[in-house]
C-alpha positions as CSV (number, residue, x, y, z in Angstrom):
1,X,-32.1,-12.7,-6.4
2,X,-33.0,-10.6,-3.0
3,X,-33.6,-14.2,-0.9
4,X,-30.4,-15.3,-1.7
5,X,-28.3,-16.7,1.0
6,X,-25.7,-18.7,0.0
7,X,-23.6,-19.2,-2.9
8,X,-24.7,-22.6,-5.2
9,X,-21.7,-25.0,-5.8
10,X,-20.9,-26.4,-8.8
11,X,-20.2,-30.0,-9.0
12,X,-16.9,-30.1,-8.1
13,X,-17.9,-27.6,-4.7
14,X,-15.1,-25.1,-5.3
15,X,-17.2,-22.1,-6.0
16,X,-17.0,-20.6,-9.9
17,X,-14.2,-22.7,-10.9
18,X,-16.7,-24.7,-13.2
19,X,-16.6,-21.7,-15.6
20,X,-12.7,-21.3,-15.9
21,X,-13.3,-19.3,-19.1
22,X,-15.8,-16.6,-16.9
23,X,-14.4,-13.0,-18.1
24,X,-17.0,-11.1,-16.5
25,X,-18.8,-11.4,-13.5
26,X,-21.7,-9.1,-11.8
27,X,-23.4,-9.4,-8.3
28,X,-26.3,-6.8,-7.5
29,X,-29.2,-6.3,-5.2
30,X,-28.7,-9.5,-3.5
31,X,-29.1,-8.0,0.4
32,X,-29.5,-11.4,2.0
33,X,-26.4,-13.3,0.7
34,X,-23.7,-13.7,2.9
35,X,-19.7,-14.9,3.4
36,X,-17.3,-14.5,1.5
37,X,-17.1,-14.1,-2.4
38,X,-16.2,-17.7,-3.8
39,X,-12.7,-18.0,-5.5
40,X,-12.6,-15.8,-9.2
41,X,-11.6,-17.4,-12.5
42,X,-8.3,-16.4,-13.7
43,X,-9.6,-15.3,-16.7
44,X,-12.3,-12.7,-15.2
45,X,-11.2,-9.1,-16.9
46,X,-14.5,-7.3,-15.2
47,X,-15.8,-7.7,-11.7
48,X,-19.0,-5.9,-9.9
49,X,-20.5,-6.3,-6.6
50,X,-23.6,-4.3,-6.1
51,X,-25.8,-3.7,-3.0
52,X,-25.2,-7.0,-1.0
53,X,-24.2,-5.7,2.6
54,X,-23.5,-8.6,3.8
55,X,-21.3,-9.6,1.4
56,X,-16.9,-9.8,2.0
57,X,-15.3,-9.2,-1.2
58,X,-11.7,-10.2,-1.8
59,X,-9.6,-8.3,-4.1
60,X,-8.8,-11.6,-6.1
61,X,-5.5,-12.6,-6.8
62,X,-6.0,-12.1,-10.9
63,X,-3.2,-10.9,-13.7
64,X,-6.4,-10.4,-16.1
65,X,-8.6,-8.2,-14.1
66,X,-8.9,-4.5,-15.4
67,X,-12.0,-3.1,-14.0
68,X,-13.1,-3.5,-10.5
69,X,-16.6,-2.0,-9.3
70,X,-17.4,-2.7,-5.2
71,X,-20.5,-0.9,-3.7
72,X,-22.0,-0.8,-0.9
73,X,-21.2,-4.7,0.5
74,X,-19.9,-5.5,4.3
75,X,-16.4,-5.8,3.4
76,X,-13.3,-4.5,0.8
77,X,-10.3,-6.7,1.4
78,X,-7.0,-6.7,-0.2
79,X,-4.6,-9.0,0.5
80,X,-0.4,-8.3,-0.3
81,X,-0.1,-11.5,-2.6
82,X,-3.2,-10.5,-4.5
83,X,-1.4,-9.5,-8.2
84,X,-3.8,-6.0,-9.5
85,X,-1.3,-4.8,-11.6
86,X,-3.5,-5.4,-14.6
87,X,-6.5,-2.9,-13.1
88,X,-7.1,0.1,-14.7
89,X,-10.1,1.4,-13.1
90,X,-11.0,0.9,-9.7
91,X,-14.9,2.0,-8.0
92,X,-15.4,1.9,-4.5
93,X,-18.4,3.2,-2.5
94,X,-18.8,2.8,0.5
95,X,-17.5,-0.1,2.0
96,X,-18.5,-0.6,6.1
97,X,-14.5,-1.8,6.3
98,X,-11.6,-1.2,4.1
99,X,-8.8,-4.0,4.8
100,X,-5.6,-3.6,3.0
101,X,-1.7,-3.6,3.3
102,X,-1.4,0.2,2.2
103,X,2.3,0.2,0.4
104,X,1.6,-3.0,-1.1
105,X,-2.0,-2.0,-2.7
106,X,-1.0,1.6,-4.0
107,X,2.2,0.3,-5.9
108,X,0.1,-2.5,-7.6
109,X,-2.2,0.5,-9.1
110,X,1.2,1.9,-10.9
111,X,-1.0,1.4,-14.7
112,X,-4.7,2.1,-12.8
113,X,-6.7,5.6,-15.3
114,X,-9.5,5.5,-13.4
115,X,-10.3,6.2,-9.7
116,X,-14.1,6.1,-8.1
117,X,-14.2,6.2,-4.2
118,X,-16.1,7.4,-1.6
119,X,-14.9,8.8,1.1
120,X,-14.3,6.6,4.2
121,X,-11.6,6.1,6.7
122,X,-10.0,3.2,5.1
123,X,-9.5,4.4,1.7
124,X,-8.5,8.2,2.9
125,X,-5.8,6.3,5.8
126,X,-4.5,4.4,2.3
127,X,-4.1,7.9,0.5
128,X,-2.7,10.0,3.6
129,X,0.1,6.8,3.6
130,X,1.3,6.7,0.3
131,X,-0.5,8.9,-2.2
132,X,-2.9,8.8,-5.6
133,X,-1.6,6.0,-8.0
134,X,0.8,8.2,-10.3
135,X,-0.6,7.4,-13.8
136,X,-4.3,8.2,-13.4
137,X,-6.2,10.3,-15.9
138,X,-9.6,10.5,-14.1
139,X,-10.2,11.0,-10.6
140,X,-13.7,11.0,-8.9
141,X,-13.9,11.2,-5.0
142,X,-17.7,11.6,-3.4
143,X,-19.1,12.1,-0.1
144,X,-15.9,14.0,0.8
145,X,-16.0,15.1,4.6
146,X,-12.9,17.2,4.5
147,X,-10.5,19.0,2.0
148,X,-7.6,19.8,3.3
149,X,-5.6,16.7,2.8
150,X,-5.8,16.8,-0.7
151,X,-2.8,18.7,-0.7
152,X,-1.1,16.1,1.6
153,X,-2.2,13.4,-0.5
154,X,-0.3,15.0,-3.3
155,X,-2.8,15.8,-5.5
156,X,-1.0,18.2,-7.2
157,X,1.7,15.9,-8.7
158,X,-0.2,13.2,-10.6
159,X,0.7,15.3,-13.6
160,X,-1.2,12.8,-16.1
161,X,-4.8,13.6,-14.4
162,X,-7.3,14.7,-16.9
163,X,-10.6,14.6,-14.9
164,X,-11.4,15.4,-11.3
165,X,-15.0,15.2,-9.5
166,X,-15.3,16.2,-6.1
167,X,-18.8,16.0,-4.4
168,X,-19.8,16.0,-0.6
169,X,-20.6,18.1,2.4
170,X,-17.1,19.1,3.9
171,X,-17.8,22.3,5.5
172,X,-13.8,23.3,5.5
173,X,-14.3,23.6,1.5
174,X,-14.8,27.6,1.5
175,X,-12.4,28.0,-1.6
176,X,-11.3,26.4,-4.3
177,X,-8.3,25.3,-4.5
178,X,-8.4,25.3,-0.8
179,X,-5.9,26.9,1.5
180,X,-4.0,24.6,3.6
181,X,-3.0,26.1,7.1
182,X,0.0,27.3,8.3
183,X,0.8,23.8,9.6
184,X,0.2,21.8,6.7
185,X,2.5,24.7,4.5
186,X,5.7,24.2,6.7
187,X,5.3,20.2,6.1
188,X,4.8,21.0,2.5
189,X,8.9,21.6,1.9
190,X,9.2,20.3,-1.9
191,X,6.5,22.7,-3.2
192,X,7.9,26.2,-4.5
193,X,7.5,29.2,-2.9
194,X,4.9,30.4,-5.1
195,X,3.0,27.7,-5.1
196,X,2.5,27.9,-0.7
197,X,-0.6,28.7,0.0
198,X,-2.7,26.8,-2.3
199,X,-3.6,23.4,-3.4
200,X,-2.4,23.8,-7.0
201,X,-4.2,21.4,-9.7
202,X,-2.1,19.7,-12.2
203,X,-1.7,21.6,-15.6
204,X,-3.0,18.6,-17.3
205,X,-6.7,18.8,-16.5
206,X,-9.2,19.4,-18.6
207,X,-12.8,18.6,-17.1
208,X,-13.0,20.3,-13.2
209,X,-16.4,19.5,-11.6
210,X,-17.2,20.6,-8.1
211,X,-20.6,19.7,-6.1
212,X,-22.8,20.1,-3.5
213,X,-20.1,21.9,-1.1
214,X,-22.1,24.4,0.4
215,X,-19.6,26.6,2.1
216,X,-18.2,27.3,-1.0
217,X,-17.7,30.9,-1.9
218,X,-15.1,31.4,-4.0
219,X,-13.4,29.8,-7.0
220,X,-10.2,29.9,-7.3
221,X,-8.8,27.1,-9.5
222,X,-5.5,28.0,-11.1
């Protein structure tokens, strides 16, 4: 589907809601269509969209959606009366713009397990606001231009993480768990004493996987 343009109404012209039963629903490698995606069937449990840059995709409004995969399309938005309290994993790469209302979209991922973004500014401003999602088991960030703020992010208290994957080029990543400066330790008030000086990692992890940082020198994961 690489010509197409424009999304083909149904009969009734309101987009996909001739297939109210539609549980899953997968866009890829259409470069040329553009807009907005049409409105989602409340039923949908599973949406992709795949290499279609032009493409806007709204978070929909959905109670039955549990996996969400956007790549590489135009535009991410997320809207504060969308309902994603039903997602449990989330894959996000890279978007050209990130819309969102930050406090609104972070406490609606309360049950997400599974988070896959790249890095951008959009999604990093939504972490640096109000944190990771608290339950999540698996954690994969790529293309990551700079370290430090994992500590600000609070990392180190999602006590239920299992997995984390870090890949990208940051060139501040010299160590493992990296060092936050003197700066970032006096804002970091709540963390014991002997845990200043270090990102710690949450006790709970059991896969660790670091890549492509070519600064890095030294391990250090505790």
């Amino acid at each position: 589907m690489e010509n197409w343009k424009q999304w083909f109404p149904v009969e009734t012209n309101n987009g996909m809601e001739g297939f109210p039963q539609l549980k899953e629903l997968v866009v890829r490698r259409c470069r040329k269509l553009k807009g907005k995606l049409p409105h989602i069937p409340s039923m949908l449990s599973k949406l992709v969209v795949d290499d279609c840059p032009e493409l806007v995709v709204s978070i929909p409004r959905n109670q039955m959606l549990c996996e969400l995969d956007i790549e590489n399309c135009k535009e991410a938005v997320y809207e504060d009366e969308a309902d994603i309290m039903s997602l449990r994993s989330i894959n996000i790469s890279p978007a050209a713009e990130f819309q969102y209302q930050a406090e609104g979209f972070m406490q609606g991922l309360r049950r997400l397990k599974d988070l896959k973004i790249s890095y951008s500014e959009g999604f990093m401003k939504v972490l640096e606001e109000v944190g990771f999602p608290p339950n999540l088991s698996s954690l994969t960030i790529r293309n990551l231009k700079v370290c430090k703020p994992l500590l600000q992010w609070g990392l180190h208290r999602v006590t239920s993480l299992r997995e984390l994957h870090l890949s990208g080029e940051a060139t501040d990543m010299v160590s493992f768990p990296p060092e936050p400066e003197e700066e970032e330790e006096k804002e970091e008030e709540n963390v014991d004493d002997e845990l200043q000086g270090k990102m710690m990692l949450p006790n709970s992890l059991t896969t660790l996987n670091i890549e492509s940082f070519k600064n890095l020198d030294r391990k250090d994961v505790l």
